[in-house]
C-alpha positions in Angstrom: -11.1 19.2 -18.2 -12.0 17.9 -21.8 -9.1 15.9 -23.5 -9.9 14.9 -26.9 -8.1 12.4 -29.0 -8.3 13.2 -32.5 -7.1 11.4 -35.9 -7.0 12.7 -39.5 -7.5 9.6 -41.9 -4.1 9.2 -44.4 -4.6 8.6 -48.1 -5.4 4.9 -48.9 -5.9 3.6 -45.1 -8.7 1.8 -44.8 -11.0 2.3 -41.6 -10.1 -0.7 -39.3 -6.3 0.9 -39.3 -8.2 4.4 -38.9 -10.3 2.7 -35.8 -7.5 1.0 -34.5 -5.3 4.0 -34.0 -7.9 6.1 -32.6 -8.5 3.7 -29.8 -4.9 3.7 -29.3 -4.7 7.2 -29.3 -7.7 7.8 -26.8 -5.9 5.2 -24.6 -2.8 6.9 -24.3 -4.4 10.4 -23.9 -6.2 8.8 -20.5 -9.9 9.6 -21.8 -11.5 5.9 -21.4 -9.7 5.8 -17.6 -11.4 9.2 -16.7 -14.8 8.4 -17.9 -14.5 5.0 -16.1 -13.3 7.2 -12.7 -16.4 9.5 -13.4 -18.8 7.0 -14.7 -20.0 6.4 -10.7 -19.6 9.2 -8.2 -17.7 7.8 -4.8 -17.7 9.8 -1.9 -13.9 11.7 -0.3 -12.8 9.7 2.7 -12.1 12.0 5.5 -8.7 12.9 6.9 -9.3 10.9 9.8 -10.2 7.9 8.6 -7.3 8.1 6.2 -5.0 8.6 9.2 -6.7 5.5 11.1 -6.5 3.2 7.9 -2.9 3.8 7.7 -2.0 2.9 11.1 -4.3 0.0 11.2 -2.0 -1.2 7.7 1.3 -0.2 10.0 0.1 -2.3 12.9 -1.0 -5.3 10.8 2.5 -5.2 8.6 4.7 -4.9 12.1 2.7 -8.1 13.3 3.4 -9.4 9.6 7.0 -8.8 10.2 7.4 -9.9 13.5 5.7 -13.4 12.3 8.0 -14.1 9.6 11.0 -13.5 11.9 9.1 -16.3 14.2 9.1 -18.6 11.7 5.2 -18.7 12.4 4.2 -17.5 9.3 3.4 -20.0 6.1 5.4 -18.3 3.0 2.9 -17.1 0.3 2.5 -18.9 -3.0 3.7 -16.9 -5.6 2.0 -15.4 -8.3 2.3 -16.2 -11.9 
């Protein structure tokens, strides 16, 4: 599926303005993020290991949990 992002130059605008809005046009339209996803060709995941990643993530936020009630887990630093 072919997207393009397409600009018609106004009267008196000079080409940086013309550049700049075309980029932010192509942005917004999601071209640059779809050729990035197609740029390297990666493989489906099958259902099963789906399935088994998302109960090894249950497990590990249950132990997470069950930590932090404890009182045996440090509290994160936070991000700025």
């Amino acid at each position: 599926m072919a997207i393009n992002a397409e600009v018609v130059r106004h009267q008196n605008e000079n080409p940086m303005s013309l550049l700049r809005r075309f980029k932010k046009r192509a942005q917004s339209s999601g071209v640059i993020t779809r050729a990035r996803q197609l740029r390297f060709y990666t493989r489906r995941k099958s259902r099963n290991f789906m399935k088994q990643a998302a109960i090894e993530a249950a497990k590990r936020r249950e132990r997470i949990q069950e930590l932090a009630k404890l009182g045996l887990l440090k509290p994160k630093k936070k991000r700025r």
